[in-house]
Every structure is written in C-alpha cells, then in structure tokens.
N, C-alpha and C positions, 0 to 999 in steps of 0.2 A: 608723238615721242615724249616721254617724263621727262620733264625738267629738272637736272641734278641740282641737287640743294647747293648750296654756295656759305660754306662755314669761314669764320675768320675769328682771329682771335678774340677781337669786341663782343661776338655773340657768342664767346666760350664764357664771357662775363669778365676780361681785363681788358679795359680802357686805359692804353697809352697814353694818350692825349690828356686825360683825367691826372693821370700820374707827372707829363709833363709841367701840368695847371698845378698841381701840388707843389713842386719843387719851385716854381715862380712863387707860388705865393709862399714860402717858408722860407726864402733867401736871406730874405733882408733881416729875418730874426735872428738866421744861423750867423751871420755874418758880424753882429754886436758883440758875438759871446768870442769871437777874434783874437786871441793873446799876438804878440808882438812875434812868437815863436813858431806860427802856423806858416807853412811854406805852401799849402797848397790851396785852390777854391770850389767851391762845392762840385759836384759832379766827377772829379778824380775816382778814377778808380782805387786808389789808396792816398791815404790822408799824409804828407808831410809835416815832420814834428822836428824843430832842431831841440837839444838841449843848451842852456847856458852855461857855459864851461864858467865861465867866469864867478856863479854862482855856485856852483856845485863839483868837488874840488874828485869828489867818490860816491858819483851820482849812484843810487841804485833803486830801479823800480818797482813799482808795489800795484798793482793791481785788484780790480776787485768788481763781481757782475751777481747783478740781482732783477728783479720786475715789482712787479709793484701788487700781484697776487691778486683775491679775491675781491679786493678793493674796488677793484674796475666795475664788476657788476652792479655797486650802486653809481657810478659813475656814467654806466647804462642807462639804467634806470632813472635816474635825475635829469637825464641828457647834456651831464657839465662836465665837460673834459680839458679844463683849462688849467686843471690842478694834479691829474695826475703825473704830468710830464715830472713837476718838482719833484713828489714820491719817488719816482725813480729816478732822477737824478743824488736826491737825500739816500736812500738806502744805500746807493755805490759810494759814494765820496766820503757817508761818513764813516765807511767801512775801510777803506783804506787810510782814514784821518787816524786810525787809533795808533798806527804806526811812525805817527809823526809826520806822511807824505802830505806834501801841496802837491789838489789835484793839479792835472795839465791839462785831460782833455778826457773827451766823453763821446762815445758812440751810442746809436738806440737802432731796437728794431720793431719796428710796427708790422704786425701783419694782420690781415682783415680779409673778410670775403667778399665784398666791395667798399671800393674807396673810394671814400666821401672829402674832396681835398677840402674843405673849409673846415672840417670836425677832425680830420686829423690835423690841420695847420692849428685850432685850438692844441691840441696835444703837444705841439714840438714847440709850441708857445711856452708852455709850463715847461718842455724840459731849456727853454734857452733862458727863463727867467731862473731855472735851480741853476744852470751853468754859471751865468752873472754872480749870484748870489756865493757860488763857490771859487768864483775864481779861473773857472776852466773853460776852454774851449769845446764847443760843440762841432768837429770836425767831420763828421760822416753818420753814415744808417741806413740803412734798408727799410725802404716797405717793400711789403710785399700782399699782392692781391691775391688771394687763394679761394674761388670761386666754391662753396658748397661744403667748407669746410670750418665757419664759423658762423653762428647764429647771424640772422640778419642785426644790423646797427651795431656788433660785437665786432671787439679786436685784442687783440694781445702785444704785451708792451714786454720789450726787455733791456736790458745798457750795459754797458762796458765804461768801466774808469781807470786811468792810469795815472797814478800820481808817481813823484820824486821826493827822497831823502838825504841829506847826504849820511854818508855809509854809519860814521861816528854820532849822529844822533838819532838813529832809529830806536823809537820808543817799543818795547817788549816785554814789559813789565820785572825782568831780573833783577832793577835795584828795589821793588819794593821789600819793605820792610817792616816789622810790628812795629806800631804805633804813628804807621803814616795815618792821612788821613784820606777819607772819602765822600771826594764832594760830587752831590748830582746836580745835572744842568735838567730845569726843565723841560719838558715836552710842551709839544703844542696839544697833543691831545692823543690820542689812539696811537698816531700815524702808520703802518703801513702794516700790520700783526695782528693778527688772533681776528680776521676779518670772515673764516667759515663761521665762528663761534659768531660771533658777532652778529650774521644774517639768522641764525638760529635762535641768539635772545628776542629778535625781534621779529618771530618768524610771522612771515604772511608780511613781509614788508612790499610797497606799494608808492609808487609817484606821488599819490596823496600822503600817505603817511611819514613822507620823506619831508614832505610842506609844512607838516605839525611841528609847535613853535611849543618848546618846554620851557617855563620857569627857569628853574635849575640851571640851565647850560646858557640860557640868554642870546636861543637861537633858533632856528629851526634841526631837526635831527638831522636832515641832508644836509646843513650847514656844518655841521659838526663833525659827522661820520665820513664829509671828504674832506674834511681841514688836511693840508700838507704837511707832512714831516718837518720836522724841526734841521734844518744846515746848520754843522758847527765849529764849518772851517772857520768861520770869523772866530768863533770863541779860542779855538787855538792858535788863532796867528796875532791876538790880542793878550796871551798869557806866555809865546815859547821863548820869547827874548827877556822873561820879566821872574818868570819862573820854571824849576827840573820839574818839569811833568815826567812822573815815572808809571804811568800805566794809565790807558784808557778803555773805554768797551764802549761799545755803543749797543742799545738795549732795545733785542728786536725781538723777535721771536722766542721763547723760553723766560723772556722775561730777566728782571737784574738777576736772578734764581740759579738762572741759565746762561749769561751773560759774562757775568762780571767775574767768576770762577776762571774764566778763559785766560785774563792775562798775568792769575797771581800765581805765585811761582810756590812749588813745593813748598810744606810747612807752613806755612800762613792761610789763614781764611779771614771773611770779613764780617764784622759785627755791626747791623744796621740799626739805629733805633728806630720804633714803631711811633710813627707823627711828627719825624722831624720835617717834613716836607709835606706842602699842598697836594691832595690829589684829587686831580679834576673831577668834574661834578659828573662828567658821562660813563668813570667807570662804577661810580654809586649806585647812578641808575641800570648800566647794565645786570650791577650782580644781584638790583632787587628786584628786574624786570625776569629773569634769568633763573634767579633764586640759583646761582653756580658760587660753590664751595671759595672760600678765600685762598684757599691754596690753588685752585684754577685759574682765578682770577691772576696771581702772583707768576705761574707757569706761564700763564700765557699773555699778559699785556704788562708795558712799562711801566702801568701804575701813576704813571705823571713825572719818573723821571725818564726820558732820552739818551742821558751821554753821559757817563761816570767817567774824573776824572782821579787819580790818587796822586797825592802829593806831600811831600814831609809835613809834619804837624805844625811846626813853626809856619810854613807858609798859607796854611789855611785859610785866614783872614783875609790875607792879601788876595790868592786866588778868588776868593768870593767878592772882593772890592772891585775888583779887576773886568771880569763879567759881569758884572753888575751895570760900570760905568759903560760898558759894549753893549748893554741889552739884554745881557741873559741869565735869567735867574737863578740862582744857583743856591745848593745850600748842602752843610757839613753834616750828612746823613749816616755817618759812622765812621768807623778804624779800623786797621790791621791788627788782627793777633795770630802770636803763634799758638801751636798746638791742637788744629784745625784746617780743614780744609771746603771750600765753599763759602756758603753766604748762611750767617744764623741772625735769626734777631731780638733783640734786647726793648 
C-alpha cells in the first residue's frame, strides 16, 4: 500500500519555532527603545500608546510610512544588514519632523522567503538604534515568511511613524516670507534615494567591488553606498524652544529641486546659491563615473544637504550656532523671494 506523504507547514518552508527564536532574540532591543508612554509588551496583538495630556493641551497626530527602497540590494550583496533598520526608521521620522511632530513610536514590517532570525535580528537592531536616536518607541511589526516569493537571502523592509504636535504649533510653511532665510543641514551621504540610478552608474557591481577602497570618499564603496541616513529630530528639538522654525522639507527623492517647493507657500520661490555648502565626494564620483547630466544629478539626490530648514533672516546666525553646538552642520544656502515659484539658483 503507498505511503501518503505527510506535509506540515515546516516543509511548506515557515518555521515557527525559527520565528519564535526571532522574537527571543529582538526583545531585549525592542525593549530599550521603551518611552515611559508604552502600555503594552511585545507580542500584543495591538501596541498600547497613552498620550501626555499634561504635555499636550491640542494634541494632533502626524503620521508618515516609507521603506528604505533599492538600497537593500547592496545591503544583499555586502551581506550587512545592521544599517538599514536606521534608513527606515530616518525616512519616516524625518518625514513627519517637517511638521513640527515628536516622534512617539514606530512599527516595521519584515517579510522574506526564509527567515534567518540572526540577520534579521541584525535588522531590527538598526531600526531600534534609529528609534533611540529619535526618540521613539519601537512598539510592534510583522515578519512575515513568504516561501518562494523572494530571492533566496532577500527580504523587504517597510515602517510606520506616528508622532505629536500640539495643534498651535504645527509647522506648514504659511508664515514664510521674502527674505527668510534658508539653511541646509547636512547629509551623511546618499542616504536612502536615487538608489536604481546609483546601481546603474556602477553597473556590474559585485561583493568585491563593494570591498574597493576610493581615495576620495576615505572608504570603501560598500562603506559609503550603506552609510545611514542622517535623524534630525535632535536638530529640531535643539533649535524649537530657541527659535520660529517656519518651514522644513526633508530632501529625498527629487532632490531640494523637488523638495523644498513643497512647504513654500504661493508667491514665493527660493534662491539657492551655487557652492554655498560642501558636497560629498561620492556624488562627484558618481556623475563622472556615470557621466549623468547635473541636472539628474540635482532631480535625483540631496547633493549633500538632507533637511532644509527656513527661518527669519535675523535668526540665521543663531540657527547655524545652534546646530553646530548639537552636531550638525548646517549652513545659509539661500533666501526667499517673491515673484517665483520653486527653487532657482544664483
């Protein structure tokens, strides 16, 4: 008589028990990133969040969900996955920071076609060091194992950020005005944008080639091409009691080009000048490895600044003194005028 085969879900390719070794081994990270406000502990099926009334008189929340994009594929490739957690924690937080909100707290979702609990515990590492770094709680997230459905050693990363404002100072660029000023903070380097372009200038990229150590950048290329995103909630919670921050953007995709248009309000455009700020040595190399047009370059990466912020002209100095003494470099890369709209440069 045939012996009927005997299937279970381990041999459909999701290992429970793998996934239980997962959640042991990512506790004790999830657990630092803690605010005083988290009501619930890991494994709930929904995260408990109270607000501080006492803080916040017309709390109103701001949300904001991104991934971390093509980036991960050298993050494959290199086999170092202890850096994109941060990426995705930096794309969400400082997407909601433009509005003035302190993040609270941060969900992710991992999914993969087998799960490797030590490589993804590298992962949720980086996102509970971005959490730290901002402020916020790492309260819940999904993996999930989807058998045959992602390259082998590949996985997909995604987040969720919720921060708070109170109602009366949510930043939205309305008071700017001609002859504010506009200071950029800068980047660490790439961080999370223009990452197909990028595999293209370097096409035929390779584990070894990733090892190759450039002059120029004072690194290896894999060193560089996963540096983390630049967190700028410290910058803002180091300047909002000292000065009116009246518009922010943070500079991802489309470049400041693309960006920074977003929070100025009808009638006004902004006038950048050309060399006021350092720009890192790897987008040099990319556009003469690349040989791509300066205006591709300017569409599509930060260029070396991260985070614009605007602020009246009289305070400029200070704002620059300000981040400076916090750690972050910052500098007066142009002004508002009227009778424009967009970004032109001088």
């Amino acid at each position: 008589m045939e012996k009927k085969r005997i299937l279970t879900y381990k041999k459909s390719g999701v290992d429970i028990d793998e996934g239980d070794r997962f959640v042991d081994l990512i506790g004790p990270l999830v657990k630092k990133t803690f605010r005083p406000e988290v009501m619930t502990d890991i494994g709930s099926f929904g995260a408990l969040f109270r607000i501080n009334n006492k803080k916040y008189k017309n709390p109103v929340l701001v949300s904001g969900t991104d991934g971390v994009g093509t980036k991960l594929k050298l993050a494959f490739m290199a086999d170092r996955h202890d850096t994109v957690g941060i990426d995705l924690v930096a794309m969400c937080v400082n997407d909601i920071l433009t509005s003035g909100a302190e993040p609270l707290f941060f969900l992710d979702y991992f999914a993969t076609g087998k799960l490797r609990p030590e490589k993804a515990a590298d992962v949720v590492k980086g996102i509970a060091r971005g959490c730290l770094e901002a402020g916020c709680s790492l309260v819940g997230g999904e993996t999930a194992e989807m058998p045959g459905f992602y390259d082998k050693g590949e996985y997909d990363l995604s987040g969720f950020a919720v921060g708070i404002v109170e109602k009366t100072k949510i930043i939205d660029g309305s008071r700017i005005k001609a002859g504010d000023a506009v200071i950029g903070l800068s980047s660490s380097g790439l961080h999370s944008n223009g990452y197909s372009l990028v595999r293209k200038i370097f096409f035929g990229l390779k584990r070894t080639s990733l090892k190759k150590f450039f002059p120029e950048l004072g690194c290896s290329l894999g060193e560089e091409l996963l540096r983390p995103t630049r967190i700028y909630v410290k910058a803002y919670d180091a300047l909002k009691s000292k000065v009116a921050v009246k518009g922010m953007a943070h500079i991802t995709g489309g470049g400041i080009d693309g960006n920074l248009p977003r929070v100025l309000p009808q009638g006004v455009g902004a006038v950048l000048k050309e060399g006021s700020w350092p720009v890192h040595p790897i987008f040099g190399l990319m556009r003469k490895t690349g040989n791509v047009p300066e205006a591709d370059m300017k569409k599509t990466f930060n260029m070396g600044i991260g985070y614009v912020l605007i602020v009246d002209e009289k305070d400029q100095e200070k704002t620059i003194s300000i981040l400076k003494k916090n750690g972050f470099a910052s500098y007066l890369i142009g002004g508002i005028r009227r009778g424009f709209e967009g970004v032109s440069y001088a």
